[in-house]
N, C-alpha and C positions, 0 to 999 in steps of 0.2 A: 828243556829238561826240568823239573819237576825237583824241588828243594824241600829240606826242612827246615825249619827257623827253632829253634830253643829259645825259650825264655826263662829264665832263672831271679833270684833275688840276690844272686851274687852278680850279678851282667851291669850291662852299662848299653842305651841304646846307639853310642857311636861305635861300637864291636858288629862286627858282620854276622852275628845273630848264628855261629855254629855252636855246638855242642860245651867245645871246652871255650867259648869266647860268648856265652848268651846273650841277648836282650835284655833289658833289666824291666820293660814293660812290655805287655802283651799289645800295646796301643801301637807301639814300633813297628812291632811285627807285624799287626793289621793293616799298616801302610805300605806293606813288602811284597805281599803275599799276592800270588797269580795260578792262574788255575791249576788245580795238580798238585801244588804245594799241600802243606803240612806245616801247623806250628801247633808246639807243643811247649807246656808247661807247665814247671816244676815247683816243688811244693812250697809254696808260702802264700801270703796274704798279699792279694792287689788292688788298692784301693783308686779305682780308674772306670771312665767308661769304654770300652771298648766299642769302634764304629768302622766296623769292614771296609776298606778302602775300595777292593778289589770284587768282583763273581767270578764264583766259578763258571765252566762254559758249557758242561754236561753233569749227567748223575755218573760216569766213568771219569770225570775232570773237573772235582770237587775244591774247595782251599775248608782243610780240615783243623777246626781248633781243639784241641783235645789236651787233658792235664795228662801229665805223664803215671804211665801205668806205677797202680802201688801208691801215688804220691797224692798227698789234699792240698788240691791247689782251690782257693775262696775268691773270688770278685764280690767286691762291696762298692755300693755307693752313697755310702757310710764315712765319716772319720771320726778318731777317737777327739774328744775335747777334755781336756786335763787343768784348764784354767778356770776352772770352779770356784767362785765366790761364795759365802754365805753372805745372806741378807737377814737374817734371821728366822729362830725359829730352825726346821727343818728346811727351808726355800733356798736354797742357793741361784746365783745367774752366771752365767758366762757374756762375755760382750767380743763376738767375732766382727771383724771387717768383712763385709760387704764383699772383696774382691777373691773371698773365699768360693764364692757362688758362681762366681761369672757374671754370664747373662742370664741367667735360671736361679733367682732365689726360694728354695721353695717353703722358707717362711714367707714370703709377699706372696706366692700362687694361690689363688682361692682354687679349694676344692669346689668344682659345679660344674656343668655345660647340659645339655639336654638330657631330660628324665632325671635329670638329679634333684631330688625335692628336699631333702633336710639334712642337716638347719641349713640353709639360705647363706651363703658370701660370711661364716665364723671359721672354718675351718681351711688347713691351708695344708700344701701336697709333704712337708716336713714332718718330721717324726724325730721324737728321741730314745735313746733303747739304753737298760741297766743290763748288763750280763745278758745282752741278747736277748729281752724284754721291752715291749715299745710300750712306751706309754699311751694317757690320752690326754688329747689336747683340752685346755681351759678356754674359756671364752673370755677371761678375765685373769688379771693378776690374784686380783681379790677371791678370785675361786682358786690360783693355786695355793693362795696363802691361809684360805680357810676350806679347804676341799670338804664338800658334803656327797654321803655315798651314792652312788648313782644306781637309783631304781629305775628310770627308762634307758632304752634306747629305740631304733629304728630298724624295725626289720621289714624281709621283704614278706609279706603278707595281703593277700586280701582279705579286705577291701581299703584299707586302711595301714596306719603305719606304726604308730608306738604301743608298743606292751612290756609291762612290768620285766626288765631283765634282770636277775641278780649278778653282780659282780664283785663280789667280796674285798679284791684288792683293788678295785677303783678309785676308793679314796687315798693308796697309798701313791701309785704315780701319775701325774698330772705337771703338763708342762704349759709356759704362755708364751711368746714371741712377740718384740715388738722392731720396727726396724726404721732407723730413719736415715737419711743419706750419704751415711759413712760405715754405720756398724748395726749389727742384729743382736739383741738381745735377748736370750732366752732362758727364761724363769724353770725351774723346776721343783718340785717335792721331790725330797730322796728321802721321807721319813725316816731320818734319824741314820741313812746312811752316807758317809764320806764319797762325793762322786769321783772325786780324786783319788780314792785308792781303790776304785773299782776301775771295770770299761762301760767308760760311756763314750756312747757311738750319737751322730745327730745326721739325718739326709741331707745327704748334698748334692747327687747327681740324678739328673731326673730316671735314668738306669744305668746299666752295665755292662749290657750288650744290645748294642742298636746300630743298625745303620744309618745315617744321617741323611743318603741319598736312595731313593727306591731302586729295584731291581738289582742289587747285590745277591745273585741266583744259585743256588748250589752249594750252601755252604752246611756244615756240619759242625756241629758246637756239643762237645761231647766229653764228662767226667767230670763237671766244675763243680760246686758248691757255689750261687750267687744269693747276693741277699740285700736288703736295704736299701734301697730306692725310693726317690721320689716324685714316681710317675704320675700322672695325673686321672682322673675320669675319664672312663672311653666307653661314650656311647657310640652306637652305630651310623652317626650322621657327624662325627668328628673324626681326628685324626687318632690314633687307638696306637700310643706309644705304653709300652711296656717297657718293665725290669730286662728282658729278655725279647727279643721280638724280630722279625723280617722286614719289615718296612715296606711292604707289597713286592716279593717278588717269589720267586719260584724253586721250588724244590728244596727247601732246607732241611737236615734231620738235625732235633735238639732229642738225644738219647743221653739216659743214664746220669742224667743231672742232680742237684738240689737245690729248688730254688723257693724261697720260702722271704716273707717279710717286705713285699711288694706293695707300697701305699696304698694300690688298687691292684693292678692286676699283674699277673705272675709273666705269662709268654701271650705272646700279642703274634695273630697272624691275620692283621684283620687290615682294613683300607686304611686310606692316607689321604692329606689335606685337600686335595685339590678338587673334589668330587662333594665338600661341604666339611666345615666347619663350626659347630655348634653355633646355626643360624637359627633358630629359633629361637636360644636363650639371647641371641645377642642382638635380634631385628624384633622377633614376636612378630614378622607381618605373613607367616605362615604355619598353621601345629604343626610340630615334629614328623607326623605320620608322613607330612607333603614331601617336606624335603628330604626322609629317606626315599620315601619313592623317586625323587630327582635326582636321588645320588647312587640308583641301580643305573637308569637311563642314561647318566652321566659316563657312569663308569661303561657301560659297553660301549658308548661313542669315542670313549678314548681308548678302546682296544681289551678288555676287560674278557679274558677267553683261559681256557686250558693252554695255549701255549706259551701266553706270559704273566700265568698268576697262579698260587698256591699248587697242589700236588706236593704237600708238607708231610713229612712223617713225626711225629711227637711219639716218644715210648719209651718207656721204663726209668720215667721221672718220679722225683718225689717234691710236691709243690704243696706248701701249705703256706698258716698263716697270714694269710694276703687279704686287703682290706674288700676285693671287688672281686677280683674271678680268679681260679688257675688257669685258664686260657680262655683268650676271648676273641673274636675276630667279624667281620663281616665282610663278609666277598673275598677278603683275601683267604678265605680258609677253603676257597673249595677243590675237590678230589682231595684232601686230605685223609691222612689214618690217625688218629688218636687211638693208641692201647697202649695197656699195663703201663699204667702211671698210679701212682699213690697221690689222691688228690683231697685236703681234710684241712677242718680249721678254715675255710674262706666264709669270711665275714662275719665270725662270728663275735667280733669286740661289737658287734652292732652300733658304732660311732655317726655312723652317717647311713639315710634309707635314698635309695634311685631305682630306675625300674632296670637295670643291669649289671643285677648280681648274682652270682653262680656258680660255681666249681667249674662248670663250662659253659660257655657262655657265646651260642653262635648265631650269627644270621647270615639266611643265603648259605646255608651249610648243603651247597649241591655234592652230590655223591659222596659225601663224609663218612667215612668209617668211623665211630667212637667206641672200641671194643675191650673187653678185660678191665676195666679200669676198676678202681677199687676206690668209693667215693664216698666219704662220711665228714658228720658234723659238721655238715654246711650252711648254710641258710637256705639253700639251693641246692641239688646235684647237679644235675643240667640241665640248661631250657635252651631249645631249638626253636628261634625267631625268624620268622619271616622266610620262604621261601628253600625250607630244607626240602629237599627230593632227592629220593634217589639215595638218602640218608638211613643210614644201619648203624643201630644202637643196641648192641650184643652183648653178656656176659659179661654186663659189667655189674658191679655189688655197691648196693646203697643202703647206709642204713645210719640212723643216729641226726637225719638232714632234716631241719627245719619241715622240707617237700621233696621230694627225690626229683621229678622229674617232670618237665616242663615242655610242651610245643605249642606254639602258637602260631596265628594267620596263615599256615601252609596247608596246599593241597594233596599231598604226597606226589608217588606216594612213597612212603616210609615206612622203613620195616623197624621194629621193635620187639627181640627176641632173647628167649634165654638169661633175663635180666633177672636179680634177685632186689625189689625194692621190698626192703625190709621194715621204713619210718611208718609212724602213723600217718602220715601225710604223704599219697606214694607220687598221685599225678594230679597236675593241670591240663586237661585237652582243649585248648583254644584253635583246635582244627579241624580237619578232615581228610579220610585217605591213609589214614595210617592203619598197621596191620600189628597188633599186641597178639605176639606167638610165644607159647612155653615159657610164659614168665610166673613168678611167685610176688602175687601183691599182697602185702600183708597189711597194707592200709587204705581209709578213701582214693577215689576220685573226683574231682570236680569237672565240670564239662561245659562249655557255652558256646554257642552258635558267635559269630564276630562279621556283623552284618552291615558297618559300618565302616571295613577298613577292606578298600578291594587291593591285594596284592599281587606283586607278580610271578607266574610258573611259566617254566621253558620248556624246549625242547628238552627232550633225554639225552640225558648224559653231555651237555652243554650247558652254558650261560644265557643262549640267546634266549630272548624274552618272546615267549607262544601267545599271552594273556593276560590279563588281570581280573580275579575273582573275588568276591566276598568268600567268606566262609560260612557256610551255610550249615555247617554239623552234622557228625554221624560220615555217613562211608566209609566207616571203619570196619576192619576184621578184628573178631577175639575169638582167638582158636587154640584149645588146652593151654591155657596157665589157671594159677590155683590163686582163689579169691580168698580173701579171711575178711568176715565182718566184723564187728561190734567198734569199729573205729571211734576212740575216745581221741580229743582235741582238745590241748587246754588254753585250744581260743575258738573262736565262732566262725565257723567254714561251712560252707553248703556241697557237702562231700557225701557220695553213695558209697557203697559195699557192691563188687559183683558188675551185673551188668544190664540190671532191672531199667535203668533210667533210660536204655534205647530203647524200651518196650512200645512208643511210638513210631519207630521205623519201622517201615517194611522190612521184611528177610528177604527182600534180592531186588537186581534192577527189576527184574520184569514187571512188579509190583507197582514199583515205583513210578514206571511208566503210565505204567495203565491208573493210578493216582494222577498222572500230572494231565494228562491227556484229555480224563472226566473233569478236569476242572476248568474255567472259563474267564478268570480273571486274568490273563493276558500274558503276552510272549514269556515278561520279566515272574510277574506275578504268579504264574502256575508252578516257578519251579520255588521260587520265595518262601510259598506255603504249602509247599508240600517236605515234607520229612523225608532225606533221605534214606536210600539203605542200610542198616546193621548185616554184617554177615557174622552170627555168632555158633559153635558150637563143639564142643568136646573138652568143653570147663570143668572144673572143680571149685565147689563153693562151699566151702567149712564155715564155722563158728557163726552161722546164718547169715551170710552174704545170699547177697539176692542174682537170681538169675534173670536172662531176657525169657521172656513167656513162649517164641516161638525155636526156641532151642531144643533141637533132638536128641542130643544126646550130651548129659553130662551127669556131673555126681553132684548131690546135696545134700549138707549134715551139722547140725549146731554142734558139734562136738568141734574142743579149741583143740587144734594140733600143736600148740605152747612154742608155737616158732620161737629162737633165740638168737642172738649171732654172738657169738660168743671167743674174744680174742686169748690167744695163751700164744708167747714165745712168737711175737712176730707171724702167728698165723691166725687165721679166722676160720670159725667153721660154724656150720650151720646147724644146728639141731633144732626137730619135730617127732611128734608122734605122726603116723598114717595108718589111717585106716583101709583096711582092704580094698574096700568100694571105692578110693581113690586111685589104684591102679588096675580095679577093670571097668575103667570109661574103655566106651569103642572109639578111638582114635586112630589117625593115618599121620604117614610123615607131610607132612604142608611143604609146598613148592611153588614156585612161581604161575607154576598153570593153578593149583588151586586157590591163591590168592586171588587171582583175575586181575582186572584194571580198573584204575581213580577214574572217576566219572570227570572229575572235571579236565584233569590233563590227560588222560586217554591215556595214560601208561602203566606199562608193568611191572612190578617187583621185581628190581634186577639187581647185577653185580655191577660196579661200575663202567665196566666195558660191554654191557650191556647182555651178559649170559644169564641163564637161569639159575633160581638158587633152590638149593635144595636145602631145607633144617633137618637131616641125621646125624648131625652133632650135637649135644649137650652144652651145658654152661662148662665142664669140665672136658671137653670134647670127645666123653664116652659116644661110640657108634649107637642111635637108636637103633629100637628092633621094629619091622612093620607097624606095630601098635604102640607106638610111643608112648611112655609115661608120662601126665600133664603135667608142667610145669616145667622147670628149667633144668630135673635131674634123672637122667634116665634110673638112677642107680640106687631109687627109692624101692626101701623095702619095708611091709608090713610092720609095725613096732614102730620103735624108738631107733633113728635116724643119727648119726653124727657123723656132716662131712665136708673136709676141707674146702673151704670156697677160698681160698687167697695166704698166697707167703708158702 
């Protein structure tokens, strides 16, 4: 029979965990809990990590963690520190014991492991926060005690890493740590304010909610407020522990949360230690590229399938703040749904630059849903690494992001529709096979062939591994979304307008064929140097974005439609002018049979369960009409446009 557990801030964990007799920690309860259960808790502050003892045994036979309805219940892994010293000047220290940490000090943890490039073993996974403000760390005492304003940082950028950032209040908080074998001492500027008669919070846990042991399955984590952690860098060839996270196993829904102020990364549904360990940074006797590919190979020899990994629902979070990602995963995130989450603010202290960072942040994102989500002032909005397929990234809104949107080394194929990238900087296309429908790109793209790194694509709607290919570039669909040119960048990026740049590819296989066929340079070689297909057509290309030259049907106009995104009262909406010729392109509803099939993995634009899809929905999920309006809004009308895209 099937229990609920209470936990309160009046309880006591030797009470039997009822209603009028609660739990006094949610950690009790986590040790109690068996499938079908329920614990719930009530409103106060828990400064704990919580680590599911127990899985659930079905999606009908969950162990459900949930704050009680009405109540703000917060996990921190955080404590306040009230024993503030001056040392003079504005610099106060505190000096804690060591046995405050545990085993986990994350003043001694160096932030670093694979793709993490700067700076180099100065920074550690600790943080200290004023009023719910984290600072930045010093590299020196000497710099907390004379802080000079910080005009670089590290962003994610190609081709390179440091540009000019301004940060106004940089010079005001700035901490140093130093730790020797009994106590941690930690320097701070509080310019001229009493840290004593504020809160001040410092990281103590490496999270908040984590399982300690994999396959904790089923679980549902639902209503909290978590925050301050200090988790570590999670690349995709390490162990990838989050603030929030599953620890490789299956089926969990994180709905309705807030989780905000995560060292690196916010919720973690990605692999675990045993499949590699940040071996590169710690052997160097193979790149990084080797040993992720060892640790796809790894992981299906140890059982790596739909029936005992990811199938995660994430929705209707709000995750901000966070040093690295709002979620991030690899391999443990596949058949998952990401929608309508509020995902904003990741990375942008720009303190540290690695190549894995992004509001989402996936690889091996097989049949991933990422839909609705509303994704701004990021460094990143999302990059899909390595081996997304089968991947649908829908109606979600980006704008205000360093670059909105990122895929890399995959062969699809991948559907990308209905999206509104609104930054100057809209995409990266490091692939092939992907299919850009009914989207509104209001900024470049960049595009390159990756001919150096052969990755792996599977069977449909599986894990198991069909091949490994280069990326050869191009086979892609762009079918009615609306281009805006004149893309200004205020750093140096080799970014087009439109869709001029595939004008070396044939417009279809049959072409292609008969290229590869006349050519004589040999099995590997003929398909090497020949360009694949573009299927492009029933575009819109304003403010002089360029079209592909063999496209039949679209519209083109230097006239700026003054795109805006414009926030008032928790909602967003989108205003432009259109011009008429914008909504009489000859257009059809796009569907799986008219998408066709990735050349290299022979598959189709499908549903996860492997159905057709059809786009006569909108980004607002107005029904199109036979002749669909390009881009992401059926319900564009002549004139001046104003319409709620979010809240």
């Amino acid at each position: 029979m099937s229990r609920e557990y209470h936990v309160g801030k009046n309880g006591c964990d030797k009470w039997e965990g009822s209603k009028e007799r609660p739990f006094r920690t949610i950690s009790r309860a986590a040790q109690m809990a068996l499938p079908g259960d329920v614990i719930t808790v009530h409103q106060g502050e828990y400064r704990e990590w919580v680590k599911p003892a127990n899985s659930g045994r079905s999606d009908v036979e969950r162990i459900v963690y949930q704050a009680a309805a009405g109540e703000k219940v917060v996990i921190k892994g955080s404590e306040r520190v009230q024993n503030w010293e001056r040392t003079g000047g504005s610099v106060w220290k505190a000096v804690l014991p060591n046995t405050m940490f545990g085993d986990y000090n994350p003043y001694q943890e160096i932030l670093g492991g694979d793709w993490f490039e700067f700076p180099k073993n100065t920074l550690h996974t600790g943080e200290v926060y004023l009023n719910g403000k984290a600072f930045y760390e010093a590299q020196s005492l000497v710099e907390v005690q004379n802080p000079a304003k910080r005009t670089k940082g590290y962003c994610r950028l190609w081709p390179k890493y440091a540009e000019p950032i301004r940060h106004p209040e940089d010079t005001v908080y700035q901490w140093y740590a130093e730790v020797d074998d009994e106590n941690t001492t930690i320097y701070a500027n509080f310019q001229g304010i009493n840290p004593n008669e504020e809160l001040v919070e410092i990281n103590v846990r490496r999270s908040c909610f984590y399982p300690v042991r994999i396959g904790r399955n089923y679980i549902t984590v639902r209503g909290f407020e978590m925050a301050q952690a200090a988790c570590p860098w999670t690349p995709p060839t390490a162990d990838q522990p989050a603030l929030l996270g599953v620890n490789w196993a299956k089926g969990w829904v994180i709905e309705n949360n807030v989780i905000h102020d995560a060292k690196c990364s916010a919720v973690s549904i990605g692999k675990e230690e045993s499949t590699g360990h940040n071996l590169c940074t710690r052997t160097n006797r193979k790149p990084g590229y080797q040993y992720q590919m060892e640790a796809v190979f790894c992981a299906l020899q140890r059982g790596w399938s739909k029936e005992t990994v990811g199938s995660h629902i994430i929705r209707d979070n709000v995750i901000y703040d966070c040093g690295q990602n709002g979620i991030v995963g690899h391999m443990g995130c596949v058949f998952s749904r990401i929608y309508h989450n509020h995902i904003y603010n990741i990375a942008v202290k720009h303190e540290y630059f690695g190549h894995e960072i992004a509001g989402i942040k996936l690889h091996a994102a097989i049949d991933v849903q990422i839909c609705n989500n509303n994704i701004h002032n990021c460094s990143l909005g999302t990059w899909l690494d390595w081996q997304a397929q089968g991947t649908r990234v829908s109606g979600n809104l980006y704008y205000g992001n360093d670059r909105d949107f990122m895929i890399e080394v995959t062969h699809g194929p991948c559907l990308i529709d209905h999206n509104i990238f609104a930054s100057a900087y809209s995409i990266d296309n490091y692939a092939q096979g992907t299919a850009f429908v009914h989207n509104l790109q209001c900024g470049g793209m960049h595009r390159e062939a990756v001919l150096k790194r052969a990755t792996p694509y599977h069977f449909p709607h599986t894990t198991e591994a069909a091949g490994t290919a280069v990326v050869y570039g191009a086979d892609d669909r762009f079918y009615q979304n609306i281009f805006l040119g004149g893309t200004k960048l205020p750093y140096e990026a080799a970014v087009f307008d439109g869709t001029a740049d595939y004008n070396e590819c044939p417009e279809n296989l049959e072409v292609y064929l008969e290229e590869v066929i006349r050519k004589e340079y040999g099995d590997l070689e003929d398909h090497l140097y020949t360009n694949q297909p573009a299927y492009v057509n029933g575009n819109v290309y304003l403010r002089g974005a360029d079209a592909y030259t063999a496209e039949k049907d679209n519209y083109v106009s230097v006239e700026d439609p003054g795109v805006k995104i414009v926030t008032e009262d928790g909602a967003v909406y989108l205003e432009m002018e259109v011009e008429q010729g914008v909504l009489n392109v000859n257009t059809e509803v796009i569907d799986t049979k008219r998408l066709g099939t990735v050349r290299i993995v022979e598959a189709l634009y499908e549903d996860p369960e492997g159905n057709p899809v059809t786009l006569d929905r909108d980004y607002n999920g107005v029904l199109r009409g036979e002749h669909p309006v390009a881009g992401p809004l059926e319900e564009l009308q002549e004139g001046y446009n104003r319409i709620k895209v979010w809240g």
